[in-house]
GUDONU-296784 format. One record per residue (C-alpha): residue number from 1; x, y, z. Coordinates in nm, 3 decimals, padded with zeros to 5 digits, m for minus. Each point is the difference from the previous one (the first is absolute). Example, Ala and Ser with C-alpha at 12.3 -4.5 7.8 and 13.67 -1.06 7.14 Angstrom:
NODE pos       X       Y       Z
NODE   1  01.230 m00.450  00.780
NODE   2  00.137  00.344 m00.066
END
This chain:
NODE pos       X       Y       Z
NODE   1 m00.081  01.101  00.669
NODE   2 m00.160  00.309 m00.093
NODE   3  00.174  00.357  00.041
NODE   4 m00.120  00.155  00.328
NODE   5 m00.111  00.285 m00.198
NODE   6 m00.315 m00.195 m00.160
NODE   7 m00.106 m00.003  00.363
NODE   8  00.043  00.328  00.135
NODE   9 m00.138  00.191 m00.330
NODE  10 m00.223 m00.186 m00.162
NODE  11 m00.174 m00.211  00.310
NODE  12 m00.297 m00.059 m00.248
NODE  13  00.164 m00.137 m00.273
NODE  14  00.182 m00.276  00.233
NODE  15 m00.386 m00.055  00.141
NODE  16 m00.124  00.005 m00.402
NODE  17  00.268 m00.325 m00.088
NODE  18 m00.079 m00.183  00.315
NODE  19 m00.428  00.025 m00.047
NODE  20  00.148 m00.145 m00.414
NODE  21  00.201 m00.260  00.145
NODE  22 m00.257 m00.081  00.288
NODE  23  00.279  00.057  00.231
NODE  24 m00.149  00.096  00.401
NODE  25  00.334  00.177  00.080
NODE  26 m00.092  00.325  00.257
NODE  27  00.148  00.303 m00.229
NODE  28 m00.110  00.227  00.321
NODE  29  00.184 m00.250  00.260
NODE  30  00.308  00.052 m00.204
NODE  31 m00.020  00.378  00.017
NODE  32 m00.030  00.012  00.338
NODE  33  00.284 m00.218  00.037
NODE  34  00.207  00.190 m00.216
NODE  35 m00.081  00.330  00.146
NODE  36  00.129 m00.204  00.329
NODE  37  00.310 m00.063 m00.154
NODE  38  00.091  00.407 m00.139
NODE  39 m00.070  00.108  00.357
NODE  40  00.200 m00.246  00.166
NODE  41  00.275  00.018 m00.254
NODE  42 m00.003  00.377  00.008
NODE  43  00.021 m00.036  00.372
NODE  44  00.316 m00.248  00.014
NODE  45  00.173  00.242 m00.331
NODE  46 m00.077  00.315  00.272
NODE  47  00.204 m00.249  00.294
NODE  48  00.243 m00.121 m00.217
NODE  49  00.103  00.413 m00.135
NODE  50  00.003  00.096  00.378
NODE  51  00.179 m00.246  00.112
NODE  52  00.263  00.046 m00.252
NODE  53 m00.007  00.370  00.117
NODE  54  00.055 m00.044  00.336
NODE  55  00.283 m00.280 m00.093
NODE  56  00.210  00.270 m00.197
NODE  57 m00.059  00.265  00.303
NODE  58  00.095 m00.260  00.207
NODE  59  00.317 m00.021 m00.199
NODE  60  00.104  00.347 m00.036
NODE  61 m00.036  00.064  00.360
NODE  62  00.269 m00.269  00.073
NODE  63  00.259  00.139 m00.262
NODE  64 m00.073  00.344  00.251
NODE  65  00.035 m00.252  00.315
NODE  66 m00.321  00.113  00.096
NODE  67 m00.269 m00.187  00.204
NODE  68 m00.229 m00.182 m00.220
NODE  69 m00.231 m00.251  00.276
NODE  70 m00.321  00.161 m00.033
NODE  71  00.009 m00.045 m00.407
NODE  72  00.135 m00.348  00.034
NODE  73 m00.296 m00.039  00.228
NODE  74 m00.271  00.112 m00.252
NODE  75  00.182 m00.202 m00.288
NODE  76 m00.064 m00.290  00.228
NODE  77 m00.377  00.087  00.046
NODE  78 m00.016  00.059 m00.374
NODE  79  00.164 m00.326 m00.053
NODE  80 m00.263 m00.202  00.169
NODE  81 m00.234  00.217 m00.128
NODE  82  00.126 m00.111 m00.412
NODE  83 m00.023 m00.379  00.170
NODE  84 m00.383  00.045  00.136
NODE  85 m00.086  00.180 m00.358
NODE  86  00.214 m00.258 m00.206
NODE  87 m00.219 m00.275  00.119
NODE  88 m00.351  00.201 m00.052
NODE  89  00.145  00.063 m00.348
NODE  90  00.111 m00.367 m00.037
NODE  91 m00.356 m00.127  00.137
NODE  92 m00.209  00.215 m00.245
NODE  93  00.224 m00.057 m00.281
NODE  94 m00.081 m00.388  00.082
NODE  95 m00.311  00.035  00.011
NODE  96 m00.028  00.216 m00.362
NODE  97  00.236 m00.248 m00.197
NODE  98 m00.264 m00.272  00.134
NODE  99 m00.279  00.134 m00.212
NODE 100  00.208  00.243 m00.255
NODE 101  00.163 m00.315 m00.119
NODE 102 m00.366 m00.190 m00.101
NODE 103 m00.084  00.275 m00.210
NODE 104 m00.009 m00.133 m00.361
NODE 105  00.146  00.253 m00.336
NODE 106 m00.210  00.261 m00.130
NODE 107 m00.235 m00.126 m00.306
NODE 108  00.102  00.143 m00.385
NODE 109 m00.309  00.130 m00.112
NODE 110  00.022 m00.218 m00.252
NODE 111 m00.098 m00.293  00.228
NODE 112 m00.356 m00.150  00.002
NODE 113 m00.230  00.056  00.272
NODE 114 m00.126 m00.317  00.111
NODE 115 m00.035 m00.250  00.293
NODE 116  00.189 m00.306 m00.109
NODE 117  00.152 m00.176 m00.324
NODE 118 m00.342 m00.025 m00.150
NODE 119  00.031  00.333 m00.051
NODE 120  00.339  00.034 m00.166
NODE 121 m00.008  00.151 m00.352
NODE 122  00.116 m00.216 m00.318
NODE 123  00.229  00.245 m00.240
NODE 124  00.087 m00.292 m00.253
NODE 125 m00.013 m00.363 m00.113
NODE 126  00.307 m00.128 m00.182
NODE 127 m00.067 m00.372 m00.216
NODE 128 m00.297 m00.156 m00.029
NODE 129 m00.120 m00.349  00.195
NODE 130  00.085 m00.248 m00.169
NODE 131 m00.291 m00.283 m00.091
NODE 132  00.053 m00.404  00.165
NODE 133 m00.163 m00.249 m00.157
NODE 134 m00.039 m00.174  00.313
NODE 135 m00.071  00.112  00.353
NODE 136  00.292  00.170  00.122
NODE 137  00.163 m00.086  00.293
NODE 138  00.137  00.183  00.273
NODE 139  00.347  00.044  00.122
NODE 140  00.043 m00.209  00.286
NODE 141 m00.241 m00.304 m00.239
NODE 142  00.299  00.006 m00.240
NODE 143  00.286  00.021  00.203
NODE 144 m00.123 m00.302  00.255
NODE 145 m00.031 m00.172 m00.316
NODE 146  00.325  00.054 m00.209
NODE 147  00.147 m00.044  00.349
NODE 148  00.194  00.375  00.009
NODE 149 m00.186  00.099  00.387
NODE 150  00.000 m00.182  00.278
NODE 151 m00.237  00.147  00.220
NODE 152  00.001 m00.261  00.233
NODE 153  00.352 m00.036  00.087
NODE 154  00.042  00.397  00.006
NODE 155 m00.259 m00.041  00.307
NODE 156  00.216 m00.283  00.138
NODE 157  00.317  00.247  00.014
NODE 158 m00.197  00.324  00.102
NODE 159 m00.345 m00.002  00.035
NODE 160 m00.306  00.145 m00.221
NODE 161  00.111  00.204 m00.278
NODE 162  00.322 m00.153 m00.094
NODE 163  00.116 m00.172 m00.309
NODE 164  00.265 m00.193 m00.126
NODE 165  00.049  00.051 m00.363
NODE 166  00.161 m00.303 m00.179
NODE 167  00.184 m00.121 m00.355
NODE 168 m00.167  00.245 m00.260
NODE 169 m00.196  00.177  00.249
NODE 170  00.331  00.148  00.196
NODE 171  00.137  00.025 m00.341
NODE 172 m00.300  00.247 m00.143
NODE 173  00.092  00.200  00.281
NODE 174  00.362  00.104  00.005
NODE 175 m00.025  00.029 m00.340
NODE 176 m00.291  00.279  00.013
NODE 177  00.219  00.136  00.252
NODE 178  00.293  00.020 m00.224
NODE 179 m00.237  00.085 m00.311
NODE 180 m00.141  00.317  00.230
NODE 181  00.402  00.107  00.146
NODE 182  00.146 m00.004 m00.375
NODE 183 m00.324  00.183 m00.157
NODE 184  00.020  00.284  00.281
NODE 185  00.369  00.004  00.027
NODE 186  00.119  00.003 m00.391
NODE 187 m00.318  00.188 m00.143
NODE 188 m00.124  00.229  00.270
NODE 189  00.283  00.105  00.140
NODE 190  00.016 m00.132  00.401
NODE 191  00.256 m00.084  00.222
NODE 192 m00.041 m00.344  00.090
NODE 193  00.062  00.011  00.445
NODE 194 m00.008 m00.333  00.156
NODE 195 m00.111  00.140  00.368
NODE 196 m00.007 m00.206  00.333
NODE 197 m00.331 m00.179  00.088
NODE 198 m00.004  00.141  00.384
NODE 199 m00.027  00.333  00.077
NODE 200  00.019  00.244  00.340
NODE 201 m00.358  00.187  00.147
NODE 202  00.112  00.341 m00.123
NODE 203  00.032 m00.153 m00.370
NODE 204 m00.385 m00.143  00.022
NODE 205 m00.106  00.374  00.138
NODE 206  00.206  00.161 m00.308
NODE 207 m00.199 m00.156 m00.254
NODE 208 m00.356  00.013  00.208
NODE 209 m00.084 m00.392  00.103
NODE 210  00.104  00.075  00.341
NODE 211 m00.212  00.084  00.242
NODE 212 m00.322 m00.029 m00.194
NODE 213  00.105 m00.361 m00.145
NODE 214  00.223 m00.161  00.285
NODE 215 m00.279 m00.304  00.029
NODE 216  00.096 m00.056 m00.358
NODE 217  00.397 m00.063  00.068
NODE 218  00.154 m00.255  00.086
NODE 219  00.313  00.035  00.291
NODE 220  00.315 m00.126  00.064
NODE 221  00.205  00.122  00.333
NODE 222 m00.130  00.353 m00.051
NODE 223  00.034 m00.018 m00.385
NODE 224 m00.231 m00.033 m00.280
NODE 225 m00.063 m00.222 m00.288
NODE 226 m00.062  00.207 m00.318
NODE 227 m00.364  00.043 m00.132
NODE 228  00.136  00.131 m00.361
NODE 229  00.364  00.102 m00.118
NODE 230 m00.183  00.392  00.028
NODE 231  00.115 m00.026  00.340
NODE 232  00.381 m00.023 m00.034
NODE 233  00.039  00.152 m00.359
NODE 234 m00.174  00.382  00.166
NODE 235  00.198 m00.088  00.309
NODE 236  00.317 m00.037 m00.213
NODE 237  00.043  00.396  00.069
NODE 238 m00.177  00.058  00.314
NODE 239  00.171  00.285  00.189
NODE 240  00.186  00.062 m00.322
NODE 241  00.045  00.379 m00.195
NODE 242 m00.004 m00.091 m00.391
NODE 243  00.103  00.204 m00.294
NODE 244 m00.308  00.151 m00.196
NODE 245  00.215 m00.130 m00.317
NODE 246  00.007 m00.355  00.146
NODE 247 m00.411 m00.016 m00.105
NODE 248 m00.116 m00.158 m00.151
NODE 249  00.079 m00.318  00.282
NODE 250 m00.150 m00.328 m00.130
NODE 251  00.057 m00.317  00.188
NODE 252 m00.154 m00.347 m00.125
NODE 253  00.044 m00.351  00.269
NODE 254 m00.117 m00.314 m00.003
NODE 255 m00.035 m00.146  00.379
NODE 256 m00.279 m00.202  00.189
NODE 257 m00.215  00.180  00.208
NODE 258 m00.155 m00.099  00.325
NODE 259 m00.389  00.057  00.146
NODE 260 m00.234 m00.097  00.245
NODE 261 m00.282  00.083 m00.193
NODE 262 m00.191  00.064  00.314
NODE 263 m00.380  00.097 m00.084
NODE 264  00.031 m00.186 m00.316
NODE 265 m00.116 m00.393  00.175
NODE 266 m00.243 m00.163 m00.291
NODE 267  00.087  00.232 m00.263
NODE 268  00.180 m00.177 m00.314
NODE 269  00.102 m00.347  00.214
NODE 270  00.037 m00.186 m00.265
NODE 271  00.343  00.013 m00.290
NODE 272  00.271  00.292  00.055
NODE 273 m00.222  00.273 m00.018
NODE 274  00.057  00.136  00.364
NODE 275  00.292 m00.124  00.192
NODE 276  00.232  00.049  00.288
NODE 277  00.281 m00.014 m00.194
NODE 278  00.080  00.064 m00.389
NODE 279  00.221  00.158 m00.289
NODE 280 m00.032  00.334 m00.109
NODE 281  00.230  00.210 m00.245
NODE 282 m00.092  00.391  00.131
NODE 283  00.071  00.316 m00.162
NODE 284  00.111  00.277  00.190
NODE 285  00.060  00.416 m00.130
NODE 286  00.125  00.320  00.177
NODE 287 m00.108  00.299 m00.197
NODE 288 m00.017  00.410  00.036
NODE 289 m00.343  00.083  00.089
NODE 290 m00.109  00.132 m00.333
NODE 291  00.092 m00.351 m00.149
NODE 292 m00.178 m00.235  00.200
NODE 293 m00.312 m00.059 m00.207
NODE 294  00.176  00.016 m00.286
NODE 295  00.195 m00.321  00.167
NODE 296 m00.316 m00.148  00.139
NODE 297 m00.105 m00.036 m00.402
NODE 298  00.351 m00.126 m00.086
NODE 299  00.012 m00.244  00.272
NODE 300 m00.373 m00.166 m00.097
NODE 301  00.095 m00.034 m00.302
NODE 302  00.337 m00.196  00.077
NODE 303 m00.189 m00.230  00.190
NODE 304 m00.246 m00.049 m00.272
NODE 305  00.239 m00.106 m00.236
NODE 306  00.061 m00.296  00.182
NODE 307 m00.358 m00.105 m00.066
NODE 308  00.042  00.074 m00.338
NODE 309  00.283 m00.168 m00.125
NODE 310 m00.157 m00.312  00.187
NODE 311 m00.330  00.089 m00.200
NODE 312 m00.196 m00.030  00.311
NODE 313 m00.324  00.265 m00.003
NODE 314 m00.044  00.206  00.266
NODE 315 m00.146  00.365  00.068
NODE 316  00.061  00.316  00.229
NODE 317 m00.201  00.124  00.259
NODE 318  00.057  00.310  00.282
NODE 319 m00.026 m00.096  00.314
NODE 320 m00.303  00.203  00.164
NODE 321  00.044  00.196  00.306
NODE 322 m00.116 m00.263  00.228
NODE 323  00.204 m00.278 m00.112
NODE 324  00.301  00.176 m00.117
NODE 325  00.360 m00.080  00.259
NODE 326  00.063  00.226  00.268
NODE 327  00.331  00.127 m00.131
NODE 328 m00.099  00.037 m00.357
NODE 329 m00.172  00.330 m00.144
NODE 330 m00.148 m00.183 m00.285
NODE 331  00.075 m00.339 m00.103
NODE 332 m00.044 m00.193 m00.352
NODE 333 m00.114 m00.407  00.029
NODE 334  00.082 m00.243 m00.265
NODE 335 m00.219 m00.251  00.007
NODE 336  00.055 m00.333 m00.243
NODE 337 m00.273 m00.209 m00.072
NODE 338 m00.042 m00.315  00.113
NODE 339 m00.249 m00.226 m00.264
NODE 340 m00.007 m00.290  00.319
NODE 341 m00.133  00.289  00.251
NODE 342 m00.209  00.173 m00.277
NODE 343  00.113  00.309  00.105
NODE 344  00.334  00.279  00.013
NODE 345  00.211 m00.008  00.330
NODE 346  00.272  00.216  00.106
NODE 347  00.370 m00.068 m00.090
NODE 348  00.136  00.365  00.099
NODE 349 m00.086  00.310  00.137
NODE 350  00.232  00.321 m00.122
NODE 351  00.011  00.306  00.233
NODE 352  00.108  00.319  00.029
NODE 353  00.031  00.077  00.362
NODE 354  00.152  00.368 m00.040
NODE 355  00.209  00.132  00.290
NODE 356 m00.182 m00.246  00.269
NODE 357  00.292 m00.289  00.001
NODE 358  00.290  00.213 m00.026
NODE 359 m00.136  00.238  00.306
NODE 360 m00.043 m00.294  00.207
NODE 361  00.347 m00.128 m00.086
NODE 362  00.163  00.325 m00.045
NODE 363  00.090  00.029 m00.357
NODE 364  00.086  00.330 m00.142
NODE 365  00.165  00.130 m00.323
NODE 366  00.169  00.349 m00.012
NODE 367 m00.075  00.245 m00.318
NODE 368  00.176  00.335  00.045
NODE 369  00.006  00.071  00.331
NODE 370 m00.283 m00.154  00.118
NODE 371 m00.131 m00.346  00.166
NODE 372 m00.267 m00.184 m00.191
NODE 373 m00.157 m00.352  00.048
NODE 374 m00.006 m00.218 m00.288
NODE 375 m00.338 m00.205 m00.123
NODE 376  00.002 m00.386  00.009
NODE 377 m00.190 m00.203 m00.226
NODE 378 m00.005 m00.411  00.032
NODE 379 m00.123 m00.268 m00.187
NODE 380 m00.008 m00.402 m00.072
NODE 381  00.161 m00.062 m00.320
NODE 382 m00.187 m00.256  00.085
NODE 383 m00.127 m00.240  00.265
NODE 384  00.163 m00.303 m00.118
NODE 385 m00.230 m00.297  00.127
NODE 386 m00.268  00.207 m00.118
NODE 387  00.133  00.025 m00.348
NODE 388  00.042 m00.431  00.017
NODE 389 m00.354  00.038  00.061
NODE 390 m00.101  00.205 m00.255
NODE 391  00.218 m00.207 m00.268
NODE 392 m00.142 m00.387  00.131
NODE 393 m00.338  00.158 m00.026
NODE 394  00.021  00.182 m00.348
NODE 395  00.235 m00.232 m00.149
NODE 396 m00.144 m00.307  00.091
NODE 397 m00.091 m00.285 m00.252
NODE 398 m00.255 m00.235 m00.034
NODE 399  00.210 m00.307  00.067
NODE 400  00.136  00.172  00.337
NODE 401  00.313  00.135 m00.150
NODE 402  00.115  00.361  00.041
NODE 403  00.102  00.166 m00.293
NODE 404  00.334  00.283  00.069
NODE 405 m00.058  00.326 m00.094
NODE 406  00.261  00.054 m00.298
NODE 407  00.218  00.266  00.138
NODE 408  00.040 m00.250  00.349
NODE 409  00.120 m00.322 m00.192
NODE 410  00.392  00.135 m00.028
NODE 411 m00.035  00.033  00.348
NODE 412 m00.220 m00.266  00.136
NODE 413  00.173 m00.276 m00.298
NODE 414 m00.322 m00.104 m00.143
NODE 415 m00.320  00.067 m00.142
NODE 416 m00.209 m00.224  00.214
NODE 417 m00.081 m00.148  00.299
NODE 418 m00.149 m00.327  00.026
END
């Protein structure tokens, strides 16, 4: 959520990052409605004070044994008065959250203009694609045939865009998993947090998927299934008042993450590119303000590593204004190449969203004597079926086998699977 201020002083630049993110939001609608809500709130304040005078004359006069009826009368009249304007307030208030809460984080200049991802920026290419001798195939082509993903029987259990993973396949998994937890934990310094899969409404608002992204979520009596550990690890100190000296916060967690995916039908149906349900070890910091991009760079680059210690190539774009998430202010891709797809696909994003999250869930830091909100940055560290993709793809052999990266095979138990 954006400070209020942004709004009532600089109306143009709110219209400005809306017209760059192609956002229709009504900048003048919401200044009308917040004018609504001063006046009435200067109104109830102005009921509130009298009625508080009256209540104290009202108690003096009966220490003097004095007649008080006619003010008890007009504290009456005043009190139905603060009910009438209570619910006015309440009604416009409603009806501002309804729109103030869809608009998306102001843009770092930094960021791109552009429409969509074909306009995101490439800052660097890391490794070099390596040459096959043969046609290379893709993912889900190797897996069906070293027998690792069973597509078919995921659909049996769940429906479209589930997988089972079995023998060496569910084995390549937990230990990238572990690989990514003991890289980020023992070299880059994060707390490992093993956070619960299902979270309330007001944690979904704190980190921005709720309301914009509610078709995305899947629900549970009133509960939600997690779409990334980013939503419990910034919620860890939602309605919390942290130390300045406990920043640098960094929080690393592997969980699954649930999504509907809706809008996405016919896009990547095939393998474990897109799914409803899959692995992901996130990254999550709490800075000062004046740190955050600092972090943003430190961040990338721990999620790199994991790319290259596995030797997989990849490069680095910025996310343009038009394609760019609505709680981020600029966001880094990594994208790993894929020789069976021919081309680089994304296996995390890295944002910094600034004070956005921790206004909408309330997180302030004290230095001196003042309040400040603290910046939040997230990131995968990585997608984990999407780093099994990436390695059956680029490590692939021509008699079907998979080849281990070297720096998995303490943790997977051998160099090949065939």
């Amino acid at each position: 959520m954006l400070d209020i201020a942004v709004l009532r002083k600089e109306p143009e630049l709110l219209r400005k990052n809306l017209e760059k993110r192609f956002s229709d939001i009504d900048v003048d609608r919401l200044l009308d409605l917040d004018r609504k809500l001063r006046k009435q709130k200067a109104e109830l304040d102005n009921l509130l004070s009298n009625r508080n005078k009256l209540s104290k004359e009202i108690g003096i006069r009966k220490k003097k044994k004095e007649d008080a009826d006619d003010l008890i009368k007009k504290v009456n009249e005043i009190a139905e008065q603060i009910k009438e304007t209570e619910a006015l307030y309440n009604k416009s208030y409603d009806e501002f959250m309804k729109i103030w809460l869809f608009v998306p984080n102001l843009l770092d200049d930094s960021v791109p203009f552009g429409k969509d991802e074909n306009d995101n920026v490439e800052v660097k290419r890391w490794g070099e694609a390596k040459k096959f001798d043969f046609k290379p195939l893709e993912h889900f082509e190797i897996a069906t045939k070293l027998d690792i993903l069973d597509f078919e029987r995921g659909a049996k259990l769940s429906g479209s865009r589930f997988v089972v993973y079995k023998g060496a396949g569910a084995r390549l998994e937990r230990a990238l998993i572990n690989f990514m937890l003991d890289l980020h934990t023992k070299k880059h310094g994060y707390k490992e947090i093993i956070p619960p899969y299902i979270v309330n409404e007001e944690v979904m608002v704190g980190t921005g998927q709720f309301p914009k992204f509610r078709e995305e979520a899947y629900e549970t009596d009133g509960q939600y299934l997690i779409p990334t550990a980013e939503v419990p690890l910034v919620n860890l100190h939602r309605e919390e008042i942290l130390k300045e000296s406990d920043f640098p916060i960094k929080y690393v967690a592997y969980t699954a993450c649930f999504r509907k995916e809706a809008g996405s039908y016919g896009r990547d149906v095939k393998g474990i590119i897109r799914q409803h349900q899959f692995n992901k070890v996130e990254l999550v910091q709490f800075t000062k303000a004046e740190d955050s991009f600092d972090a943003l760079e430190e961040l990338t680059n721990d999620a790199q590593e994991v790319l290259q210690l596995l030797e997989l190539p990849y490069r680095v774009v910025i996310l343009s204004s038009g394609d760019i998430g609505f709680s981020a202010a600029k966001t880094y891709d990594i994208e790993a190449w894929l020789p069976g797809q021919n081309r680089y696909r994304e296996i995390s994003s890295c944002s910094n969203t600034l004070d956005f999250q921790a206004r909408r869930a309330s997180i302030r830091y004290k230095k001196g004597s003042k309040m400040y909100f603290p910046h939040t940055l997230n990131g995968s560290g990585l997608a984990v079926g999407r780093c099994v993709v990436a390695i059956l793809e680029n490590c692939q052999q021509e008699d079907g086998s998979v080849k281990i990266p070297e720096k998995l095979v303490p943790y997977f138990g051998s160099e090949f699977i065939r």
